[in-house]
Structures are given as C-alpha cells and as structure tokens.
PDB file as gemmi writes it, atoms N, CA and C in Angstrom:
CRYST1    1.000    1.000    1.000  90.00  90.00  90.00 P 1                      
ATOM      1  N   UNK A   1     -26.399  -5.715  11.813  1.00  0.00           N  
ATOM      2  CA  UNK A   1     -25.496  -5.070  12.728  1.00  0.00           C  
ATOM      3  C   UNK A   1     -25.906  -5.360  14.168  1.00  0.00           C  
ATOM      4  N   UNK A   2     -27.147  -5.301  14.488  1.00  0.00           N  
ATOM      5  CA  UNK A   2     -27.719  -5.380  15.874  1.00  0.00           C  
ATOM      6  C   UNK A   2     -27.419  -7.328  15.996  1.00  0.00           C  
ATOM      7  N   UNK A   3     -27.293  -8.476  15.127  1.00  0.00           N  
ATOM      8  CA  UNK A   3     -26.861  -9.288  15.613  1.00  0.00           C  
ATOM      9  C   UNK A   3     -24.956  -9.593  15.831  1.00  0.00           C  
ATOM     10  N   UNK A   4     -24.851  -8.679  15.328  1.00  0.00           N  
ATOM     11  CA  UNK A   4     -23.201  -8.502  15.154  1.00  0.00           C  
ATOM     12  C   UNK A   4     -22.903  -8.091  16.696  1.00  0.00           C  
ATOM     13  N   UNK A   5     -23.581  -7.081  17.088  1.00  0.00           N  
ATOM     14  CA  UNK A   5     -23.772  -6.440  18.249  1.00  0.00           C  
ATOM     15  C   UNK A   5     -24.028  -7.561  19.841  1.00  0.00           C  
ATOM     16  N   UNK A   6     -24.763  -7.988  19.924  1.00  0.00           N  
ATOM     17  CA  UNK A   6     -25.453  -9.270  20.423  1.00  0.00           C  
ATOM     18  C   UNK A   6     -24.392 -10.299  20.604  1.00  0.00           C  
ATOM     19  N   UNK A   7     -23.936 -10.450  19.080  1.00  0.00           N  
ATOM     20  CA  UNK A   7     -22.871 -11.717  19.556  1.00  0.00           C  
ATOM     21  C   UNK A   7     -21.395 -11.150  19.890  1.00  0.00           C  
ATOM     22  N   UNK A   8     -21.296 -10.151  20.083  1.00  0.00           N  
ATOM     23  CA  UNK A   8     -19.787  -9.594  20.599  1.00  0.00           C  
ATOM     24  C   UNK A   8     -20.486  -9.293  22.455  1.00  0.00           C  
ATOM     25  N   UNK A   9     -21.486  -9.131  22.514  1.00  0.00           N  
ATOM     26  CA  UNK A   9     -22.337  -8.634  24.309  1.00  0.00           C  
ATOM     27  C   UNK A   9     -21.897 -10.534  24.521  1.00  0.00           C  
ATOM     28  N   UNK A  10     -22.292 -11.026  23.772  1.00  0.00           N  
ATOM     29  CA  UNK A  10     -22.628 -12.773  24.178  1.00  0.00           C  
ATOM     30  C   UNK A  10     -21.334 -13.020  24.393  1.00  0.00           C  
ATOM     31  N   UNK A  11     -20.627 -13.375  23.724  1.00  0.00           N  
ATOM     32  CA  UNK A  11     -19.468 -13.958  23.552  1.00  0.00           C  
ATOM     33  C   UNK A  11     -18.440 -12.604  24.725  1.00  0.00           C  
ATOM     34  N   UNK A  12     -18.178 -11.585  24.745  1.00  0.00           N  
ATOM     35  CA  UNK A  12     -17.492 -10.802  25.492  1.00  0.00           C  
ATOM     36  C   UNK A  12     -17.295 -10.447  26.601  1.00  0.00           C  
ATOM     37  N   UNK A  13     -18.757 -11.311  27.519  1.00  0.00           N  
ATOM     38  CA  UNK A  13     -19.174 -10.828  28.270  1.00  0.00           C  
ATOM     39  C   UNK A  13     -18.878 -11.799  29.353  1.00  0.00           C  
ATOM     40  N   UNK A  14     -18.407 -12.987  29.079  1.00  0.00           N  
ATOM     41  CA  UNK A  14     -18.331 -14.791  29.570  1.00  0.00           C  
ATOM     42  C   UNK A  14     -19.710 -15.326  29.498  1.00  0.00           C  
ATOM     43  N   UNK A  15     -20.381 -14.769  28.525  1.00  0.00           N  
ATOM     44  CA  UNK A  15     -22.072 -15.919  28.507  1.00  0.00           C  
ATOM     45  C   UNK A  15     -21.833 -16.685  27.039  1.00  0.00           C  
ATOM     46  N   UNK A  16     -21.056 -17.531  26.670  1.00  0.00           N  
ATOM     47  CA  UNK A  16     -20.880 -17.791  25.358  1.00  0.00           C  
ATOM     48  C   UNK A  16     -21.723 -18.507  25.475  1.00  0.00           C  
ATOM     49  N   UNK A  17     -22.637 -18.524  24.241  1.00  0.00           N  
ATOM     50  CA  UNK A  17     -24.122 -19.705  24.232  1.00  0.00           C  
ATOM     51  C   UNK A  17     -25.085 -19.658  25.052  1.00  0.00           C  
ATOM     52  N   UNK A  18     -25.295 -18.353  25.601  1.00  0.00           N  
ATOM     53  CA  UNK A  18     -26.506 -17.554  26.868  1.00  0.00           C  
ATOM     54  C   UNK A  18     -28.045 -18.433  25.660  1.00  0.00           C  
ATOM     55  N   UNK A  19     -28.847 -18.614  26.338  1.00  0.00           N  
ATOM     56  CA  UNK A  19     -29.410 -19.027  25.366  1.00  0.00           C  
ATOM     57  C   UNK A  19     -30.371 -17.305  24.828  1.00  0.00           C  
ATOM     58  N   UNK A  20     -30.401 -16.852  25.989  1.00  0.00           N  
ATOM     59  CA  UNK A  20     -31.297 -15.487  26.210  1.00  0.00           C  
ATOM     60  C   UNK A  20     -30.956 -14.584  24.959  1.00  0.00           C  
ATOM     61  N   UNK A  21     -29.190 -14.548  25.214  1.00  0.00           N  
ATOM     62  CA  UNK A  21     -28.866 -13.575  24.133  1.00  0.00           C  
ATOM     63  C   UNK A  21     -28.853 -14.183  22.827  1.00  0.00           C  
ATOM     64  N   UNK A  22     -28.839 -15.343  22.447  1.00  0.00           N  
ATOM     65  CA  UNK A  22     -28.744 -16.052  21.187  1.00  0.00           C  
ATOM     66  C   UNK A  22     -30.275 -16.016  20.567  1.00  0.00           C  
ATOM     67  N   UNK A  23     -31.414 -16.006  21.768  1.00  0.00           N  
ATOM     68  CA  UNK A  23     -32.554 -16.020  21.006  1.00  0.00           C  
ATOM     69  C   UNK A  23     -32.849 -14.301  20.463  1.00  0.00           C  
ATOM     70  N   UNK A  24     -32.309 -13.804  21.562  1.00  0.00           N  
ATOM     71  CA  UNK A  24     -32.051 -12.004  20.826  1.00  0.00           C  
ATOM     72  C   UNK A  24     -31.928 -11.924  19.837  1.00  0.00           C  
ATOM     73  N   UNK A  25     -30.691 -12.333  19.583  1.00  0.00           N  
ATOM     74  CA  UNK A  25     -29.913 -12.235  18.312  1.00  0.00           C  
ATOM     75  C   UNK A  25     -31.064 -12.872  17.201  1.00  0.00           C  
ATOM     76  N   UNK A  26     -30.765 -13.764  16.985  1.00  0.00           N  
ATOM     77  CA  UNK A  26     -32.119 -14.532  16.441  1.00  0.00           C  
ATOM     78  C   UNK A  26     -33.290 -14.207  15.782  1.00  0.00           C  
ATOM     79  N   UNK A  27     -33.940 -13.326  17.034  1.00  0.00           N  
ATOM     80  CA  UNK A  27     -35.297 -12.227  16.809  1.00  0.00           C  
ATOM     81  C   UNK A  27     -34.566 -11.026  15.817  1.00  0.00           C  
ATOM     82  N   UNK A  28     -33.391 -10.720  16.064  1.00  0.00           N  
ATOM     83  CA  UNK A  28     -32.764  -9.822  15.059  1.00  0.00           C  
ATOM     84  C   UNK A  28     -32.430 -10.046  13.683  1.00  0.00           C  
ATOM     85  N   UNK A  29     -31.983 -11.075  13.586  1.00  0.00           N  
ATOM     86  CA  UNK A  29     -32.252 -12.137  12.065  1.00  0.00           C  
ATOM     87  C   UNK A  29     -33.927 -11.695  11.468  1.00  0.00           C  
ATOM     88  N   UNK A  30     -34.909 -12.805  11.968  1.00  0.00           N  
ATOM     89  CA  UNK A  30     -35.561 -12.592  11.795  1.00  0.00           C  
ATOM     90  C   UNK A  30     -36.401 -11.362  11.195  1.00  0.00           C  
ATOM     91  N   UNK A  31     -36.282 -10.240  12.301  1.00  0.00           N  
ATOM     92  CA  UNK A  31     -36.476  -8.786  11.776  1.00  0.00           C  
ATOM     93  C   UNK A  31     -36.804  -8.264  10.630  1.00  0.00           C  
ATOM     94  N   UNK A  32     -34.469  -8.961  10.463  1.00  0.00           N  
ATOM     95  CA  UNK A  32     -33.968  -7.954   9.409  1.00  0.00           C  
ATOM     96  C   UNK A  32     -34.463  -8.846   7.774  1.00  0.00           C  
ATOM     97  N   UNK A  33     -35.235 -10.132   7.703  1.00  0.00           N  
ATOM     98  CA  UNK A  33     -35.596 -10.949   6.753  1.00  0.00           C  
ATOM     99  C   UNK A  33     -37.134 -10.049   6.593  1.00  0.00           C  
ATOM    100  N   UNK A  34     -37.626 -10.093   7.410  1.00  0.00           N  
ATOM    101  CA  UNK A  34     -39.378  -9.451   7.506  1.00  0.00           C  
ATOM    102  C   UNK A  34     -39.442  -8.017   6.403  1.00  0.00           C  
ATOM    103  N   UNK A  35     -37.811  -7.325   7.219  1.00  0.00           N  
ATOM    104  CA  UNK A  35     -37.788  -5.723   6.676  1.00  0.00           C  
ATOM    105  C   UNK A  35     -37.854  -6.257   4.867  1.00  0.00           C  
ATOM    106  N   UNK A  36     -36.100  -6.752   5.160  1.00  0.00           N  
ATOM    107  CA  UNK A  36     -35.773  -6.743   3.346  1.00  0.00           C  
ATOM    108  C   UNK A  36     -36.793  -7.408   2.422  1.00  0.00           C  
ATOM    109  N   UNK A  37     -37.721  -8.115   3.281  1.00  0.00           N  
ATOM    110  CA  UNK A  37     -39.141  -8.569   2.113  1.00  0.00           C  
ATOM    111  C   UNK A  37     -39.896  -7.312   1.504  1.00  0.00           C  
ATOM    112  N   UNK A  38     -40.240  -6.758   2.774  1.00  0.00           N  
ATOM    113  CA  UNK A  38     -41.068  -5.045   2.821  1.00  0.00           C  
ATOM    114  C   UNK A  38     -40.504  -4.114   1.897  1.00  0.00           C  
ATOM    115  N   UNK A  39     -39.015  -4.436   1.937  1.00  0.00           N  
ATOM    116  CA  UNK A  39     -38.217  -3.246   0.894  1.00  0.00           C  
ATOM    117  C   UNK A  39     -38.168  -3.936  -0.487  1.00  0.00           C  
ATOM    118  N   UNK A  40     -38.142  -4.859  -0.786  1.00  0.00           N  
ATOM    119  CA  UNK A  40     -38.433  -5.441  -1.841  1.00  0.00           C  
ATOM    120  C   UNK A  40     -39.400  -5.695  -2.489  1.00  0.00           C  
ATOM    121  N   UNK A  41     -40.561  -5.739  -1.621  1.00  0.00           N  
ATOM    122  CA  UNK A  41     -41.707  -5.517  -2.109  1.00  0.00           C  
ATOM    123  C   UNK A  41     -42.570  -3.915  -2.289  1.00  0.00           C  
ATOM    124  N   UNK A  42     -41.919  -3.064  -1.819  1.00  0.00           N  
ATOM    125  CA  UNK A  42     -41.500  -1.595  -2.109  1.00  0.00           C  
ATOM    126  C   UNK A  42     -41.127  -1.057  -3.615  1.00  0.00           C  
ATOM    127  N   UNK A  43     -39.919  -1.687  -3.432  1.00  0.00           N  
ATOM    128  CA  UNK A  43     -39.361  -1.769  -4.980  1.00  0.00           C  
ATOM    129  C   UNK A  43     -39.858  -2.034  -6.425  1.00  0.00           C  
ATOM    130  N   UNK A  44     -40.551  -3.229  -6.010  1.00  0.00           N  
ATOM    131  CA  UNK A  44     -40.991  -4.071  -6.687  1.00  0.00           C  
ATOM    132  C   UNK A  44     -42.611  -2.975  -7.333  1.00  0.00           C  
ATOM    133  N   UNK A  45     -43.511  -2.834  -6.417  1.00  0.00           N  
ATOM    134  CA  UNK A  45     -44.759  -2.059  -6.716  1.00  0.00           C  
ATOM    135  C   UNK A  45     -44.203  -0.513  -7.468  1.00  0.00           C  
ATOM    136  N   UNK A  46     -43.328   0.172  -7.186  1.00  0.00           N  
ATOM    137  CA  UNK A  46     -42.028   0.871  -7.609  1.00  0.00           C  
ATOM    138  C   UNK A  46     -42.012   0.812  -9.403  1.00  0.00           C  
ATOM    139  N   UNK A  47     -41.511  -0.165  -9.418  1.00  0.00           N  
ATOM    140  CA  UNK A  47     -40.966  -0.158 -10.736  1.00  0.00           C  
ATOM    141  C   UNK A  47     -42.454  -0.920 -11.737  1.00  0.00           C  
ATOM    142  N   UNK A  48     -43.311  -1.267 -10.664  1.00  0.00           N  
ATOM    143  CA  UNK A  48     -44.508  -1.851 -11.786  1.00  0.00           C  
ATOM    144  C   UNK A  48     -45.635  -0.664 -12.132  1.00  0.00           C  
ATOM    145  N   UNK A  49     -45.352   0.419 -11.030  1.00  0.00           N  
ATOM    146  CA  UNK A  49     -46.128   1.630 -10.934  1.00  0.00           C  
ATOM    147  C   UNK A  49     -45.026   2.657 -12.486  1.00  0.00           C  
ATOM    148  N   UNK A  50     -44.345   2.576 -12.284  1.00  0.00           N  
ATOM    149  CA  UNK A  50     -43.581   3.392 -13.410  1.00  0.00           C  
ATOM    150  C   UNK A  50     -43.819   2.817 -14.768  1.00  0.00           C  
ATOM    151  N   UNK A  51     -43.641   1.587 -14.696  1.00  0.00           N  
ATOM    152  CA  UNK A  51     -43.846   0.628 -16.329  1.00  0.00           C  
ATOM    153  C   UNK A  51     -44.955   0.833 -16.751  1.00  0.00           C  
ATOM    154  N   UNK A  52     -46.440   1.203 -15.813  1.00  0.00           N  
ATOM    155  CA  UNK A  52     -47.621   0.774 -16.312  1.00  0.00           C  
ATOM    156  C   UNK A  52     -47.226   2.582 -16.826  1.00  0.00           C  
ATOM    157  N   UNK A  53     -46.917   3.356 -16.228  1.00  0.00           N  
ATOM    158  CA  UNK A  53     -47.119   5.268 -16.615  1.00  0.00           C  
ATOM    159  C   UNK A  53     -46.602   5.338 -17.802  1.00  0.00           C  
ATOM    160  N   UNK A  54     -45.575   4.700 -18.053  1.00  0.00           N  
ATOM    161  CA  UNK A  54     -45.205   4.823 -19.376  1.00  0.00           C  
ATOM    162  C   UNK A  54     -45.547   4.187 -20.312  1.00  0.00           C  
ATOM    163  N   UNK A  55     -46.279   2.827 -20.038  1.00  0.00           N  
ATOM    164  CA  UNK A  55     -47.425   2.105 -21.152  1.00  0.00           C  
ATOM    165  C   UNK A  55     -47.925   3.362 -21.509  1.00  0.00           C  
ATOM    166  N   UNK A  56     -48.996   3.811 -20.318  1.00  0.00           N  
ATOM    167  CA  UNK A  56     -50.168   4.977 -20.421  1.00  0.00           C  
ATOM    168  C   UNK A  56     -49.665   6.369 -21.617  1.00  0.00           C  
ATOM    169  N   UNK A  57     -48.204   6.544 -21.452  1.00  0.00           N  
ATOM    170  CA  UNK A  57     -47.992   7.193 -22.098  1.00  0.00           C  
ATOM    171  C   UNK A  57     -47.779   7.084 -23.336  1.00  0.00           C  
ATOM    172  N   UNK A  58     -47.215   6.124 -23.777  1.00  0.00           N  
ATOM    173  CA  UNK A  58     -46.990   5.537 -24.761  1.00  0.00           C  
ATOM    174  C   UNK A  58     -48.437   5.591 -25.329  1.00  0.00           C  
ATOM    175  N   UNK A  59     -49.265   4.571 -24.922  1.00  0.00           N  
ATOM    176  CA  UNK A  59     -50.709   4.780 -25.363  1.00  0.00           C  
ATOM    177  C   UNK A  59     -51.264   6.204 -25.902  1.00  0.00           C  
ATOM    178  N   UNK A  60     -50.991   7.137 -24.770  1.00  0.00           N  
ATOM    179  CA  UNK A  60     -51.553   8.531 -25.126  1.00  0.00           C  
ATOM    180  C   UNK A  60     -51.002   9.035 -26.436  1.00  0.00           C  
ATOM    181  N   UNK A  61     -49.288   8.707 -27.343  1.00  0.00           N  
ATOM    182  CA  UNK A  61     -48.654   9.492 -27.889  1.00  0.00           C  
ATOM    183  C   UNK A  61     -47.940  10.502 -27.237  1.00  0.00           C  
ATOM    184  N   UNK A  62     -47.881  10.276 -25.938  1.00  0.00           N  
ATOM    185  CA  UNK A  62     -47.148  11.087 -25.128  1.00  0.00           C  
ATOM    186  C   UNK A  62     -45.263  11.246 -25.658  1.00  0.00           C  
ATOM    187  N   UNK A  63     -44.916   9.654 -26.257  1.00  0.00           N  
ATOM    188  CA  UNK A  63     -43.677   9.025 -25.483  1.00  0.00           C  
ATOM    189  C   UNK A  63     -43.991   8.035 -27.124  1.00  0.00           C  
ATOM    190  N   UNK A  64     -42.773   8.163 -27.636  1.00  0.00           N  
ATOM    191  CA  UNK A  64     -42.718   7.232 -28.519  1.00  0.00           C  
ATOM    192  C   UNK A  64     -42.106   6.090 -28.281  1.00  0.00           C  
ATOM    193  N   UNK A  65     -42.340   5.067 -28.932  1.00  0.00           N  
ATOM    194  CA  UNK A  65     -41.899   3.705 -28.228  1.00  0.00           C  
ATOM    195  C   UNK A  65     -40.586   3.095 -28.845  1.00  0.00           C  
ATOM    196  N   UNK A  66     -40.003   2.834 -28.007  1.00  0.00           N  
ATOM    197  CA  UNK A  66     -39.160   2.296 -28.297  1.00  0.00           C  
ATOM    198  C   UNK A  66     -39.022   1.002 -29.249  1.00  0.00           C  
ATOM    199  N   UNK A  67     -37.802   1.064 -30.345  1.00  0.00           N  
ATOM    200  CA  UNK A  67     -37.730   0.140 -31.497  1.00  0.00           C  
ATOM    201  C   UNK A  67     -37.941  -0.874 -30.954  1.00  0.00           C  
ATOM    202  N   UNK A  68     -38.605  -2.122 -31.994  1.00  0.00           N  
ATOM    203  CA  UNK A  68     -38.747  -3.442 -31.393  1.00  0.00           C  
ATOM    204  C   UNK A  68     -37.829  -4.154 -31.963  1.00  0.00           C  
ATOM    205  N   UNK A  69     -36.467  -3.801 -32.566  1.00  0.00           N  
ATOM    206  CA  UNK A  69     -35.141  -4.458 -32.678  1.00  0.00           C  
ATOM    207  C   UNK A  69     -34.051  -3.589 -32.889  1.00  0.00           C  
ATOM    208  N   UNK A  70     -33.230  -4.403 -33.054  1.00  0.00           N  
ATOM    209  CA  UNK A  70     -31.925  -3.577 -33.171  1.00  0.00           C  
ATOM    210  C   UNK A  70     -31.464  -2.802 -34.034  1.00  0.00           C  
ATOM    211  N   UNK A  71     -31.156  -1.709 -34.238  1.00  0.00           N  
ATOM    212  CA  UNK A  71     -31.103  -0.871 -35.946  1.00  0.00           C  
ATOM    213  C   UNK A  71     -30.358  -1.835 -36.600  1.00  0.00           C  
ATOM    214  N   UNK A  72     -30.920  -1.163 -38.037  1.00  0.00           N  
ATOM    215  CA  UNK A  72     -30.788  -2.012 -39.510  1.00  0.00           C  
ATOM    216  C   UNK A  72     -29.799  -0.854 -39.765  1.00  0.00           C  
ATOM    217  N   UNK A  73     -28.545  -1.758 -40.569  1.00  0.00           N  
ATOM    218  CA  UNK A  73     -27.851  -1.111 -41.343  1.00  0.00           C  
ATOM    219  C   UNK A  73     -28.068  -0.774 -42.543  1.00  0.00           C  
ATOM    220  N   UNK A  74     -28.294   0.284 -43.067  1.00  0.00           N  
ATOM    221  CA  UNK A  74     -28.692   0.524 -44.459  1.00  0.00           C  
ATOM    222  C   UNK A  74     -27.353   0.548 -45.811  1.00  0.00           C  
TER     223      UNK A  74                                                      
END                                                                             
C-alpha cells in the first residue's frame, strides 16, 4: 500500500520518474519482502512447534493416533 501510495505522490504530483520517490517506493518493496519472510517464518516455527506437541502426546498416550489408512470396509 505504502508503494501504491508513493506512486500516485510520484506520478500526481508532475515528478513522473523522480528518481528520489521511485527509490522510496522501492525501499517499500523491499520492506514488505523482508516482513512476509519474518511472517512466514513465524508460521512456519508455528506449526513445527504444534506437530512436535502432539508427537509428545501421542507418545505419552495422551492422544491416540491417527489411522495409518483409509477405513476398511467390512
């Protein structure tokens, strides 16, 4: 949004191709690639932190495990 922002200031303003505001913009790209790694790698520790709790549980007899195929028709 903040480069969406940037290029309507750039372009609206009579600086089309400012180089100033294009490298703005730019640094805002950038940013928003840095963040969505961080949130993905968020996620990611997330769902490997939950898988291992329910190994653990499983292990304990906490949590019975789920079938290792598809039901049999009898």
């Amino acid at each position: 949004m903040a480069h969406a922002l940037f290029a309507v200031v750039r372009d609206g303003y009579g600086a089309p191709g400012s180089p100033a505001l294009t490298v703005a913009a730019d640094v805002r790209y950038g940013a928003a690639a840095v963040l969505a790694v961080a949130v993905i790698q968020r996620i990611t520790a997330r769902q490997a932190a939950g898988i291992a709790a329910g190994a653990v549980a499983i292990q304990a007899g906490a949590v019975a495990p789920a079938p290792a195929g598809p039901p049999q028709l009898s």
